[in-house]
N, CA and C atoms of all chains as a GROMACS GRO file, in nm:
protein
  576
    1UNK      N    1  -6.339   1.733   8.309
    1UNK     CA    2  -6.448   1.638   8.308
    1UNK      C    3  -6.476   1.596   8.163
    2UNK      N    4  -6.521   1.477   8.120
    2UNK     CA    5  -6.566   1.438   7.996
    2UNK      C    6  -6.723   1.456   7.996
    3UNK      N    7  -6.730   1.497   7.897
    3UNK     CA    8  -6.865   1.567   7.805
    3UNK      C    9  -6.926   1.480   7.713
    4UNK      N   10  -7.028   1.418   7.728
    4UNK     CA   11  -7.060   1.308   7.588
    4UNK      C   12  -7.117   1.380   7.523
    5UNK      N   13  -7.147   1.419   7.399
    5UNK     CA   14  -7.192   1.486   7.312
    5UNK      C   15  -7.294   1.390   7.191
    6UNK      N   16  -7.389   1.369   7.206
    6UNK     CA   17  -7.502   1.344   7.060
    6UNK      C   18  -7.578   1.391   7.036
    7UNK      N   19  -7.589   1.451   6.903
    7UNK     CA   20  -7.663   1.493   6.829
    7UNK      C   21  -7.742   1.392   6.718
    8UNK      N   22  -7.857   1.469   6.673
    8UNK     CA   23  -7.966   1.400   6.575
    8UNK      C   24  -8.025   1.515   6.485
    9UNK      N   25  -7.898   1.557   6.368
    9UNK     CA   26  -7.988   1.656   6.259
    9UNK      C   27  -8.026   1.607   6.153
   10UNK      N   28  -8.208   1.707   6.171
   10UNK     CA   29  -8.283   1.659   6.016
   10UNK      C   30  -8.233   1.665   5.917
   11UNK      N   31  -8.154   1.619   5.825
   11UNK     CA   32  -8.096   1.677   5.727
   11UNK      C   33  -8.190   1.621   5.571
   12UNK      N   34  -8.333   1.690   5.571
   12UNK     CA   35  -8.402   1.609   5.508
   12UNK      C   36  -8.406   1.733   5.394
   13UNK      N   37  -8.352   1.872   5.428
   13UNK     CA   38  -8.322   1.967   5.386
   13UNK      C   39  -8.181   2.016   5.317
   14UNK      N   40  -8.153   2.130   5.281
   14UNK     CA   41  -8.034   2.161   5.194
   14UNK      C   42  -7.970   2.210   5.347
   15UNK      N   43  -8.076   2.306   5.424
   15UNK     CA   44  -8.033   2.403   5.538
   15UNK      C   45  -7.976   2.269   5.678
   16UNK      N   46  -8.095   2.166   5.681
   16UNK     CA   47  -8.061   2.081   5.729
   16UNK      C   48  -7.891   1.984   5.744
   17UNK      N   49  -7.865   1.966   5.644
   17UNK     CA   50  -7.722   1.911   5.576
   17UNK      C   51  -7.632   2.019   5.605
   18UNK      N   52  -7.677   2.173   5.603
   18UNK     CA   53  -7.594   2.286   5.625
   18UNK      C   54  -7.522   2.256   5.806
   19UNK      N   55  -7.658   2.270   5.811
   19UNK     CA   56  -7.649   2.238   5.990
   19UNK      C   57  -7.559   2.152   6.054
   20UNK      N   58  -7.600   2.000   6.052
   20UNK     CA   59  -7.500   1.887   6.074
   20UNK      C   60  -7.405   1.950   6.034
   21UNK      N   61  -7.311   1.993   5.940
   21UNK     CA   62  -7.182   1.998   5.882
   21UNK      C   63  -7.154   2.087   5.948
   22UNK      N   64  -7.198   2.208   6.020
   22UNK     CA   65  -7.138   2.268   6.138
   22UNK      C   66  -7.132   2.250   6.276
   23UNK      N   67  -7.246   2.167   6.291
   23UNK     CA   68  -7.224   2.114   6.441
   23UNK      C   69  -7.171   1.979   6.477
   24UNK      N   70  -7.117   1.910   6.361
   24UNK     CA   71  -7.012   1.833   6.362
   24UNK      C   72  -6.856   1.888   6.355
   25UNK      N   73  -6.891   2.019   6.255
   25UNK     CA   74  -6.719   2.127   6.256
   25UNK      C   75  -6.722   2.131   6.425
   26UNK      N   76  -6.796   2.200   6.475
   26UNK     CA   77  -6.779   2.225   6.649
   26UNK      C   78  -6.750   2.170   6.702
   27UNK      N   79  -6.836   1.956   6.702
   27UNK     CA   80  -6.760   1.920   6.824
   27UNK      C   81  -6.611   1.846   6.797
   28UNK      N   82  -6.597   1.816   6.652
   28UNK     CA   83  -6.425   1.800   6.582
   28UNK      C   84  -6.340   1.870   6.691
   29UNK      N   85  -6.372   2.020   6.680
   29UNK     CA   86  -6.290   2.146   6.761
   29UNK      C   87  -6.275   2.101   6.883
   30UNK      N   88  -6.375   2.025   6.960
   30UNK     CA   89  -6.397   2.090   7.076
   30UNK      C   90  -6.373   1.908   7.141
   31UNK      N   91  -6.349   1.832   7.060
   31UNK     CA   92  -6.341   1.675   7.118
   31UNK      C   93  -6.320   1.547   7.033
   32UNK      N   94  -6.338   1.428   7.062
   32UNK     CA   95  -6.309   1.337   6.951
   32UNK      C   96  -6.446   1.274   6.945
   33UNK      N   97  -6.400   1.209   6.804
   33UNK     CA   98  -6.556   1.177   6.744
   33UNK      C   99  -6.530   1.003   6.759
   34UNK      N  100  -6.639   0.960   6.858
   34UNK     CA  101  -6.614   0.840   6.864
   34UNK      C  102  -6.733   0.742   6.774
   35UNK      N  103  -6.804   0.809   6.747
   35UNK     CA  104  -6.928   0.741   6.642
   35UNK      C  105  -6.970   0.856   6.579
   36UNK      N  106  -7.019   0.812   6.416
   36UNK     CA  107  -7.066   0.908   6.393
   36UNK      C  108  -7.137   1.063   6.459
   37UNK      N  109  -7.278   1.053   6.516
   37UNK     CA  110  -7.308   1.134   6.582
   37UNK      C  111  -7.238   1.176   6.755
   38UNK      N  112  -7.173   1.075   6.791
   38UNK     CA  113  -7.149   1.122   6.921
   38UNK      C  114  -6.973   1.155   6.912
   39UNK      N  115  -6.948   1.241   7.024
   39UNK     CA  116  -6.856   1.293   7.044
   39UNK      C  117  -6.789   1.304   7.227
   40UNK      N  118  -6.684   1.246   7.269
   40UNK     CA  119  -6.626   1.286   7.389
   40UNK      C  120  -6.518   1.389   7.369
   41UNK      N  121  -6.603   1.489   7.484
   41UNK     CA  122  -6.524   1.610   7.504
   41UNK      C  123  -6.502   1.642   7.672
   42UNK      N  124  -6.332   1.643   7.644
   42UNK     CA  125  -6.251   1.721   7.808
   42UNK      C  126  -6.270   1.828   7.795
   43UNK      N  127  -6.376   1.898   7.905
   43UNK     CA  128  -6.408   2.029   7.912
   43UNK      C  129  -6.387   2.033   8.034
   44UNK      N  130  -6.388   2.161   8.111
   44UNK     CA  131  -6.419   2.230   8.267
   44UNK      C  132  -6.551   2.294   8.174
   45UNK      N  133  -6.592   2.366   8.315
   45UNK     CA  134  -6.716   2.400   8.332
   45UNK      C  135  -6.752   2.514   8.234
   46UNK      N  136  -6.679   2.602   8.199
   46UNK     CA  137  -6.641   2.697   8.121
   46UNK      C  138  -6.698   2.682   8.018
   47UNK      N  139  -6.566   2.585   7.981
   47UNK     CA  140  -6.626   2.526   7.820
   47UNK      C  141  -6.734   2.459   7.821
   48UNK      N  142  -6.785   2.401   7.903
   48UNK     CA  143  -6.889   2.334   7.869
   48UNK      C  144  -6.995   2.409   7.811
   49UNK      N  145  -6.995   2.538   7.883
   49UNK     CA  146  -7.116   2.577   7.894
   49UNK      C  147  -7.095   2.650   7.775
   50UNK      N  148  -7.010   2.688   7.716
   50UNK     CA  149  -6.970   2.798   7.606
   50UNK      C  150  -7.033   2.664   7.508
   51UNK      N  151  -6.962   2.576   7.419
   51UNK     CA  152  -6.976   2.434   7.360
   51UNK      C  153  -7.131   2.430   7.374
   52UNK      N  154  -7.211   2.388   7.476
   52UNK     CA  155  -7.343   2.368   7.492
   52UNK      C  156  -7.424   2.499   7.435
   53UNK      N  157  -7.375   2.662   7.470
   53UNK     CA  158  -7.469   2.715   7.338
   53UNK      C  159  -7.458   2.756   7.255
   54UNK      N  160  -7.319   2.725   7.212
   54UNK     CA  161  -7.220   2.727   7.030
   54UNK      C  162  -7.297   2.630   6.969
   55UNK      N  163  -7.368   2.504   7.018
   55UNK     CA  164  -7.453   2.376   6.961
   55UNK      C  165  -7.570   2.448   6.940
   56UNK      N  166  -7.618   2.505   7.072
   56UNK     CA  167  -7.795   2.498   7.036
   56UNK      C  168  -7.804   2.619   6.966
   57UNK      N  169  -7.706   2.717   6.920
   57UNK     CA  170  -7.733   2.832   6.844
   57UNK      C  171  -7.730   2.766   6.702
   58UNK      N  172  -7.644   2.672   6.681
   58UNK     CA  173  -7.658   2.657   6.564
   58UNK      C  174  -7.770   2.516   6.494
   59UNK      N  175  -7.828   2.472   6.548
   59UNK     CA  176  -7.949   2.380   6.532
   59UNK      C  177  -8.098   2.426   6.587
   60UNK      N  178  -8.176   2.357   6.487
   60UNK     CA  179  -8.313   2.442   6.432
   60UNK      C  180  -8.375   2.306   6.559
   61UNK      N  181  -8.430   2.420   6.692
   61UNK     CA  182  -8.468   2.341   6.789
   61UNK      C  183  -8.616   2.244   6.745
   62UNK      N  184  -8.681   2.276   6.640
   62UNK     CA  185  -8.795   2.238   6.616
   62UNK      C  186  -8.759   2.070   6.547
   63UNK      N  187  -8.662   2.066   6.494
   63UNK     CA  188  -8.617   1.928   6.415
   63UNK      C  189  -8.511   1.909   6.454
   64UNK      N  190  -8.432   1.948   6.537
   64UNK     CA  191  -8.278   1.872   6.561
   64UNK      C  192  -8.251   1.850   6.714
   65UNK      N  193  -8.194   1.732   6.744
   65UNK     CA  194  -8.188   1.721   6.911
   65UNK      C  195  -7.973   1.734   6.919
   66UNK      N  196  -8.002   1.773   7.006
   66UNK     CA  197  -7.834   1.775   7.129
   66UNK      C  198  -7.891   1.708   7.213
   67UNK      N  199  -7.810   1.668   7.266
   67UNK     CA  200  -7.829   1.550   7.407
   67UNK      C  201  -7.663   1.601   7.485
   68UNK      N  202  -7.643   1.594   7.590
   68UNK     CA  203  -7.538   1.612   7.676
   68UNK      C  204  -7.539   1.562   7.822
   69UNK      N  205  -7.388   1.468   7.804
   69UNK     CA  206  -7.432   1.367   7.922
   69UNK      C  207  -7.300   1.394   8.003
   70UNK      N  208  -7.293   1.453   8.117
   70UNK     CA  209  -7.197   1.507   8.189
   70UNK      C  210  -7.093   1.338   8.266
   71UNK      N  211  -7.002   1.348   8.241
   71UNK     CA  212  -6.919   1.179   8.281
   71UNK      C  213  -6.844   1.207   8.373
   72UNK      N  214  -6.823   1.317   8.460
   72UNK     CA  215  -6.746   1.388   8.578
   72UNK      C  216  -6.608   1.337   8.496
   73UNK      N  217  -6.554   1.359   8.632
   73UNK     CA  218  -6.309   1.363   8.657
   73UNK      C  219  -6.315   1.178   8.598
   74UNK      N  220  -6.392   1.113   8.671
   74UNK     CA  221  -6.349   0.963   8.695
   74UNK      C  222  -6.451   0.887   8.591
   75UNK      N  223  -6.405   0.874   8.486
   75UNK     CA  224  -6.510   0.839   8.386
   75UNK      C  225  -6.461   0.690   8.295
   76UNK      N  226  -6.360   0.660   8.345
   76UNK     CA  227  -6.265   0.582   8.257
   76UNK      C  228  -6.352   0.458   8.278
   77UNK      N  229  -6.422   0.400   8.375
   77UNK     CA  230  -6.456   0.255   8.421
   77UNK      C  231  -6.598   0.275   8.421
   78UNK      N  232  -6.665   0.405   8.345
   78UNK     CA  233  -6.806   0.383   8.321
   78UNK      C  234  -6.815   0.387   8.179
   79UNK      N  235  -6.711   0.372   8.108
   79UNK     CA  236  -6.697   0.360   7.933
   79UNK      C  237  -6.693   0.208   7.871
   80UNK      N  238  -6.737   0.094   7.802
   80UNK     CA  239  -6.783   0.022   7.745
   80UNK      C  240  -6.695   0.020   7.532
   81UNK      N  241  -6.639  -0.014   7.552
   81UNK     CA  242  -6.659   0.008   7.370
   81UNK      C  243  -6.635  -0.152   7.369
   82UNK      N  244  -6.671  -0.173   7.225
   82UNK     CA  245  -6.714  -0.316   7.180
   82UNK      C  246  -6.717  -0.271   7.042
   83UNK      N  247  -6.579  -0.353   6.928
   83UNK     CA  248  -6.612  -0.332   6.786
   83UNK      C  249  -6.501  -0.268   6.768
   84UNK      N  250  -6.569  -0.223   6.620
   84UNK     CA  251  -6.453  -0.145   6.516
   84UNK      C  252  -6.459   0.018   6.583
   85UNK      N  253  -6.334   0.080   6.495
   85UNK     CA  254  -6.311   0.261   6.582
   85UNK      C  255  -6.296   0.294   6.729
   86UNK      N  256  -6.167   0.209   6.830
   86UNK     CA  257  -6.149   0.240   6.878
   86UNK      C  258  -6.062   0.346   6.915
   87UNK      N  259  -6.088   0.397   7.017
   87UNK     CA  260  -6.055   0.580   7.056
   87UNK      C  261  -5.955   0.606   7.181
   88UNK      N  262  -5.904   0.711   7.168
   88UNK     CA  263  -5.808   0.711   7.268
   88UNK      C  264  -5.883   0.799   7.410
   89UNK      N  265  -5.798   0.804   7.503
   89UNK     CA  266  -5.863   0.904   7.658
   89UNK      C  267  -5.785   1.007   7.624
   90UNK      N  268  -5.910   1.091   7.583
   90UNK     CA  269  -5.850   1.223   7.603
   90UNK      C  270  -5.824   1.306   7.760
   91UNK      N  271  -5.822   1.190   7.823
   91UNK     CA  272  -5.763   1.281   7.962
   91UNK      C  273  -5.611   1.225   8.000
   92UNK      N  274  -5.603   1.136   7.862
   92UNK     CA  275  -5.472   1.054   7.880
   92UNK      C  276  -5.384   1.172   7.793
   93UNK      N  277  -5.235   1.180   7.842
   93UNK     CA  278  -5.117   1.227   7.729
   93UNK      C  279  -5.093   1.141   7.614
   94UNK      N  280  -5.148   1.206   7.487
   94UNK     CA  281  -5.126   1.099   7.338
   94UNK      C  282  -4.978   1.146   7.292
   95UNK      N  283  -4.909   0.987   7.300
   95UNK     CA  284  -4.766   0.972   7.289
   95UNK      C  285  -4.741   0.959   7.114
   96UNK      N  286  -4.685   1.020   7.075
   96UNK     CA  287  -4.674   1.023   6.903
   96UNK      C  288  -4.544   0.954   6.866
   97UNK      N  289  -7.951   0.162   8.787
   97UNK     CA  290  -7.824   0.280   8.679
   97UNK      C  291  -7.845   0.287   8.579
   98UNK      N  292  -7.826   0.379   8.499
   98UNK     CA  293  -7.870   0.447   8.347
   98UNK      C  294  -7.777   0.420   8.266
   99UNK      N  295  -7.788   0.370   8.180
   99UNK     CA  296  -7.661   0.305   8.088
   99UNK      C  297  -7.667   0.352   7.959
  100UNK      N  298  -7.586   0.443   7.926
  100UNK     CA  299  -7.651   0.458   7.723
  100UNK      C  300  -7.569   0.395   7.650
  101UNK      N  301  -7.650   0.381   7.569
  101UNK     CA  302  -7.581   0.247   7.441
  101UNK      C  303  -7.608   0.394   7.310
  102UNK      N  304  -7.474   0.384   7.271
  102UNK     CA  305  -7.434   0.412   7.138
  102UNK      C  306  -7.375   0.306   7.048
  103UNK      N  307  -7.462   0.296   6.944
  103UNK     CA  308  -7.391   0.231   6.797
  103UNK      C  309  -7.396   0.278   6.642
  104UNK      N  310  -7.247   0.237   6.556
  104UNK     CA  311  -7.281   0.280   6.482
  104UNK      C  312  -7.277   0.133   6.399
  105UNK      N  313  -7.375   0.097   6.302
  105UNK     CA  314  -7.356   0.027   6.239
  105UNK      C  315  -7.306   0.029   6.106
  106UNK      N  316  -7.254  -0.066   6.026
  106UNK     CA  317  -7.216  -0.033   5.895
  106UNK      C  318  -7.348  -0.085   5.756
  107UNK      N  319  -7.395  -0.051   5.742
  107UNK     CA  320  -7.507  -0.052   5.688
  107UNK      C  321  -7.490  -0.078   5.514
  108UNK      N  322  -7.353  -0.095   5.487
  108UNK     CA  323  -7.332  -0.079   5.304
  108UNK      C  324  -7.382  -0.174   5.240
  109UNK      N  325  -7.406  -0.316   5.332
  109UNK     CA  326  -7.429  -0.442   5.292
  109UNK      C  327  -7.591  -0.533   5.387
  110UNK      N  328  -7.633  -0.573   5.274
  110UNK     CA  329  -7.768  -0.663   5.324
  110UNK      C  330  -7.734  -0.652   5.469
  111UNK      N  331  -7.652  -0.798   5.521
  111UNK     CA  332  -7.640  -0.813   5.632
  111UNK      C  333  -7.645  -0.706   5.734
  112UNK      N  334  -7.536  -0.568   5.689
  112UNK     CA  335  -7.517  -0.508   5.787
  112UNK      C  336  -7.692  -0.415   5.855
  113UNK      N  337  -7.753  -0.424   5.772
  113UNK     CA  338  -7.876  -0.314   5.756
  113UNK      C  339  -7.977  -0.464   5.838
  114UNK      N  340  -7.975  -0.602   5.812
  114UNK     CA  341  -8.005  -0.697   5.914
  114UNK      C  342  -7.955  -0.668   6.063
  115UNK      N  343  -7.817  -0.656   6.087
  115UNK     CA  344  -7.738  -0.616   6.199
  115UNK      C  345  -7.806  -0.458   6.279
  116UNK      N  346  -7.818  -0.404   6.153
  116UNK     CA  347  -7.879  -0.241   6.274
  116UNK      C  348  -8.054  -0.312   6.292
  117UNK      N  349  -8.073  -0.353   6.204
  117UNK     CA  350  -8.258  -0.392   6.274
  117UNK      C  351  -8.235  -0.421   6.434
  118UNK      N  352  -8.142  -0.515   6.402
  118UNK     CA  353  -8.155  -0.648   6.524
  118UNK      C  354  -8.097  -0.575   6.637
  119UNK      N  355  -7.998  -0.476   6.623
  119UNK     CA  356  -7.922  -0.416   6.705
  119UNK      C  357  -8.066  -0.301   6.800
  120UNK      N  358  -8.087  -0.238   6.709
  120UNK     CA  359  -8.194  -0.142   6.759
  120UNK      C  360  -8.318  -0.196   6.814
  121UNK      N  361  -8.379  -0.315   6.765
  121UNK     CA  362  -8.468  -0.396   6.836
  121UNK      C  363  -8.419  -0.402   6.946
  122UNK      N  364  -8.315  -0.486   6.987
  122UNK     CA  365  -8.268  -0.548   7.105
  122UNK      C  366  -8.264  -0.399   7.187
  123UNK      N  367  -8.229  -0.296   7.182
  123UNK     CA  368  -8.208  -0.182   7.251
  123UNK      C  369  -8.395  -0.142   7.282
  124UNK      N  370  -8.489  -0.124   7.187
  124UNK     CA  371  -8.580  -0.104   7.231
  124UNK      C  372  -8.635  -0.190   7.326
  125UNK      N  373  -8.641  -0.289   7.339
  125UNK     CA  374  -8.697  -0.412   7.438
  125UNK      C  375  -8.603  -0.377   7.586
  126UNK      N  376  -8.480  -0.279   7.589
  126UNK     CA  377  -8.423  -0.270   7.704
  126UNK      C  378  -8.430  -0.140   7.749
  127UNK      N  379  -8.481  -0.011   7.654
  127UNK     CA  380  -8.475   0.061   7.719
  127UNK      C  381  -8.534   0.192   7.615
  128UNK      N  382  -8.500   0.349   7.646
  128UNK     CA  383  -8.603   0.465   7.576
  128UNK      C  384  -8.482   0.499   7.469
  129UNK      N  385  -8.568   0.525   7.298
  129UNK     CA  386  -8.462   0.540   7.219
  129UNK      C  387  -8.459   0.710   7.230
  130UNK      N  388  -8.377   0.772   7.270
  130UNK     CA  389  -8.379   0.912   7.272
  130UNK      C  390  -8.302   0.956   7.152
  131UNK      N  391  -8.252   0.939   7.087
  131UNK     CA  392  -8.174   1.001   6.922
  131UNK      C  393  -8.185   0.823   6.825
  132UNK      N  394  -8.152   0.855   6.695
  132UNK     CA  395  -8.106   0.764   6.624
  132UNK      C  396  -8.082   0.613   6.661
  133UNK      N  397  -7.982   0.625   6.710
  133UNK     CA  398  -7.868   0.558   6.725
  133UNK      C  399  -7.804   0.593   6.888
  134UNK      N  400  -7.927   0.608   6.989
  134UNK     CA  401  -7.889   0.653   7.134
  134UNK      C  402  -7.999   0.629   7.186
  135UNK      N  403  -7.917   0.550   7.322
  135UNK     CA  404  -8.032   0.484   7.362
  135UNK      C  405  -8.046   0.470   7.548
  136UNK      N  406  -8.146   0.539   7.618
  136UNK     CA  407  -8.084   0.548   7.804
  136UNK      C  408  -8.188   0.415   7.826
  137UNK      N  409  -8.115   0.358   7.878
  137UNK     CA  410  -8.139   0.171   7.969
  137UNK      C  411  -8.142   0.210   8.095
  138UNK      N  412  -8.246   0.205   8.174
  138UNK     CA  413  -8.240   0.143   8.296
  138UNK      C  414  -8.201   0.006   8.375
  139UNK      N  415  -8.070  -0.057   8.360
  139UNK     CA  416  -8.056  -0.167   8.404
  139UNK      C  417  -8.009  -0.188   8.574
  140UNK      N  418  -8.028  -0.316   8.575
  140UNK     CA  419  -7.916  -0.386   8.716
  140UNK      C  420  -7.806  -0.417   8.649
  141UNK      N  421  -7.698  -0.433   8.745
  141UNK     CA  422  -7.548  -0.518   8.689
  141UNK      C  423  -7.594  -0.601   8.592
  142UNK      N  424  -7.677  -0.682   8.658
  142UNK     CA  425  -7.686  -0.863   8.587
  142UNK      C  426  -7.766  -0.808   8.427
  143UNK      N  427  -7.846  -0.724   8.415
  143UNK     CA  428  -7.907  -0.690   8.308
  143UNK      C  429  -7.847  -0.640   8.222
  144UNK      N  430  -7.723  -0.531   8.286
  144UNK     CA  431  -7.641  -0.449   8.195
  144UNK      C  432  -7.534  -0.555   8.118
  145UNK      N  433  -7.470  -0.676   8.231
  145UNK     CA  434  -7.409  -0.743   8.134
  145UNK      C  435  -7.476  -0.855   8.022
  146UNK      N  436  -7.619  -0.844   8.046
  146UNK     CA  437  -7.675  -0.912   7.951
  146UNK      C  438  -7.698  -0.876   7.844
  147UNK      N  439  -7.745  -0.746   7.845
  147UNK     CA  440  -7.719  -0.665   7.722
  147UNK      C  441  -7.611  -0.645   7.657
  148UNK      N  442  -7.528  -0.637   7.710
  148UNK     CA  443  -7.356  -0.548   7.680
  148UNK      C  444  -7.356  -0.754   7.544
  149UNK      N  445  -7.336  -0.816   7.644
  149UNK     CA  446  -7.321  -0.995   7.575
  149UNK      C  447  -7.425  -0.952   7.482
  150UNK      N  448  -7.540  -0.958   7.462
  150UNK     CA  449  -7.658  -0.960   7.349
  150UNK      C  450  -7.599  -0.888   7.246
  151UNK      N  451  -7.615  -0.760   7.237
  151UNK     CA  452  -7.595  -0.664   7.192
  151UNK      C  453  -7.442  -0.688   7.080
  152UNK      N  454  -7.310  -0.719   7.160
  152UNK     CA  455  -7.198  -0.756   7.128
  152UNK      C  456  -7.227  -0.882   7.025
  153UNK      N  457  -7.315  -1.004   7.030
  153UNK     CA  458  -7.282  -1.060   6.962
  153UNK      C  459  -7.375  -1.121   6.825
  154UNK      N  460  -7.444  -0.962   6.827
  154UNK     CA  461  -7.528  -0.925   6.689
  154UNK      C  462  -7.424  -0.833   6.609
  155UNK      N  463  -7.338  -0.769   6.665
  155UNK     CA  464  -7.270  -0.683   6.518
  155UNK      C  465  -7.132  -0.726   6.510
  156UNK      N  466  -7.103  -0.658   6.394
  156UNK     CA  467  -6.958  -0.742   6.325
  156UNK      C  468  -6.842  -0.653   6.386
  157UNK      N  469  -6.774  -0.678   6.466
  157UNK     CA  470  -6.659  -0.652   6.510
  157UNK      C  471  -6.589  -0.566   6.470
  158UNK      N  472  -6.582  -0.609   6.326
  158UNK     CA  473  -6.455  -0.579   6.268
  158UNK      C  474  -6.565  -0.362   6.170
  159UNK      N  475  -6.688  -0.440   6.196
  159UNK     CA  476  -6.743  -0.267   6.119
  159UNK      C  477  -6.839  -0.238   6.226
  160UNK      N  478  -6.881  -0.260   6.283
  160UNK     CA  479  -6.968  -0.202   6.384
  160UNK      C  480  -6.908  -0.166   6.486
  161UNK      N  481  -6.970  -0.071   6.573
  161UNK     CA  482  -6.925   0.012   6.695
  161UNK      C  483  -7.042   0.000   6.818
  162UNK      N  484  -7.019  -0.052   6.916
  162UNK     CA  485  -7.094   0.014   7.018
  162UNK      C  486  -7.006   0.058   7.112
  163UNK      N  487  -7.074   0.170   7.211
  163UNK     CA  488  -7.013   0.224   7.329
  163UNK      C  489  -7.148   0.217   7.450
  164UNK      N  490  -7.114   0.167   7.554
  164UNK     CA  491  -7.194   0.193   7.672
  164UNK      C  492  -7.103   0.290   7.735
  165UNK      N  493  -7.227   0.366   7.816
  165UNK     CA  494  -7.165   0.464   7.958
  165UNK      C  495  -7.247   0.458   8.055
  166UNK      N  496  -7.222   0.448   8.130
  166UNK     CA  497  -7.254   0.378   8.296
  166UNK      C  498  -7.272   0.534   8.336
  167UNK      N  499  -7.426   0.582   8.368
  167UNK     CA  500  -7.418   0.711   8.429
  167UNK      C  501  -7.434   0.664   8.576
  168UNK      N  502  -7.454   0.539   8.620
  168UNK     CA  503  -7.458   0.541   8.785
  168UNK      C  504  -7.634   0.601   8.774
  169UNK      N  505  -7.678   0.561   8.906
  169UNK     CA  506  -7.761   0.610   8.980
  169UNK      C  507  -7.820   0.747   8.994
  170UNK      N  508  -7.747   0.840   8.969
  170UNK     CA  509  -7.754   0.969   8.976
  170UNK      C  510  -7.776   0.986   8.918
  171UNK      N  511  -7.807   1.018   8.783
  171UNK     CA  512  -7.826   1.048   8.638
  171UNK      C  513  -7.900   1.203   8.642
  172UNK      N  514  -7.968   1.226   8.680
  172UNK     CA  515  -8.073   1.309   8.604
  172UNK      C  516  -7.992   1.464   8.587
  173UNK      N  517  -7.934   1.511   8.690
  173UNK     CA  518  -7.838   1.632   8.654
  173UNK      C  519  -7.711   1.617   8.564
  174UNK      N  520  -7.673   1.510   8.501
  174UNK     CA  521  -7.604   1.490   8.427
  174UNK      C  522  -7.653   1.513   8.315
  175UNK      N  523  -7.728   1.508   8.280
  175UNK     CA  524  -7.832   1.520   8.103
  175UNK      C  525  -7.873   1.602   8.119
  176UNK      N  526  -7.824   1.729   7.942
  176UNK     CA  527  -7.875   1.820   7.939
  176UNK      C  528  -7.956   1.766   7.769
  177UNK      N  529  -8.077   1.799   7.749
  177UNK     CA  530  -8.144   1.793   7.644
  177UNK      C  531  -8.146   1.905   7.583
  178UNK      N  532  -8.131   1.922   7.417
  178UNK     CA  533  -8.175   2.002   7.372
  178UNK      C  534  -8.228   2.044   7.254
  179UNK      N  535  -8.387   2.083   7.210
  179UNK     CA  536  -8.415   2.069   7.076
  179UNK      C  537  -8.564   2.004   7.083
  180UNK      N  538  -8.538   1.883   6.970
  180UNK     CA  539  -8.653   1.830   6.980
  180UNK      C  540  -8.630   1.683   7.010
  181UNK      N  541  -8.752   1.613   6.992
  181UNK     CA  542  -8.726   1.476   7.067
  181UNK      C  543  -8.716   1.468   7.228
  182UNK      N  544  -8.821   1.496   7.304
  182UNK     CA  545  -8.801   1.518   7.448
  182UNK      C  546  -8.859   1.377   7.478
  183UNK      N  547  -8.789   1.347   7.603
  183UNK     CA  548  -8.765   1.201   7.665
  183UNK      C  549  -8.848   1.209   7.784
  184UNK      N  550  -8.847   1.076   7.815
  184UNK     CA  551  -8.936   1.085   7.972
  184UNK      C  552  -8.806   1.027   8.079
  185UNK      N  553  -8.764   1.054   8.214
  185UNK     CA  554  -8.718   1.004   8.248
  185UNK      C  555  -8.751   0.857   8.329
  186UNK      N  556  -8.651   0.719   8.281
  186UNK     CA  557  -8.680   0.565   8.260
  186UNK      C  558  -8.710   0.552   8.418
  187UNK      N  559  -8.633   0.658   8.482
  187UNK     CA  560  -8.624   0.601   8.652
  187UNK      C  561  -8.753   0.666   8.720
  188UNK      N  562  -8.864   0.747   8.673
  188UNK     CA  563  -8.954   0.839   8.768
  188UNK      C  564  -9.088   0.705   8.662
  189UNK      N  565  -9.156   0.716   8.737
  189UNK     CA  566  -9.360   0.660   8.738
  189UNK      C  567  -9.344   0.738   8.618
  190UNK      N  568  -9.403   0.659   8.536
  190UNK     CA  569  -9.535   0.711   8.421
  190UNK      C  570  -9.657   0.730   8.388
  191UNK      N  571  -9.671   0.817   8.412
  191UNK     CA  572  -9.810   0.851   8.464
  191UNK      C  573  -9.888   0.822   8.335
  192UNK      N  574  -9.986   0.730   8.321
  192UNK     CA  575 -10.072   0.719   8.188
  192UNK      C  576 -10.216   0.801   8.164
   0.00000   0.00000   0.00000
């Protein structure tokens, strides 16, 4: 299933800036980065759920949001892009 | 149906920082800004492609990004929130 992933860290701080820069390392790992803050990730259920509290362990719930938007198996014809940085389907085989 | 609009704009230049005003205006007048740069729309077809057209032909192609995702009707078990910044959901009464 594809996983939309956005985040919103305060980084109005040193710890702040710390933060983002690891929960952007995570979802790198774990998916592709299609805009700055957001990220699509092919997970099963597993990972999801592992991913979802590898995020909220590492962001300060009082100032930073995760958002997670579940896109099921069949997600290809509810996706939209328009513009610069287009991205590949990661449920597709990337031919090199 | 619940539609989220992600964009990233390029902001290095006058114009482009004109382009995110206008971009994020137009998103508030359609729907709840839940992060930054993330945004859940309650539209119809006819609304969603009015936006998708609006939206498309305020930013520059060639540096700006948007992505829509069509959560369908169903939405609400699909979104997991987490942190701060809590949302109301666009589809339930608001109770004032």
């Amino acid at each position: 299933m594809l996983v939309l992933v956005t985040y919103d860290v305060n980084t109005k701080t040193t710890q702040g800036r710390k933060r983002l820069r690891q929960v952007a390392r995570c979802c790198v790992a774990h998916g592709q980065r299609v805009q700055n803050s957001v990220f699509e990730c092919s997970l099963d259920e597993v990972q999801y759920v592992i991913l979802r509290d590898r995020l909220s362990s590492l962001i300060d719930g009082e100032k930073d949001s995760l958002r997670f938007y579940n896109l099921g198996n069949h997600y290809q014809r509810k996706i939209v892009h328009v513009g610069a940085k287009p991205t590949y389907d990661p449920g597709e085989p990337l031919i090199l």
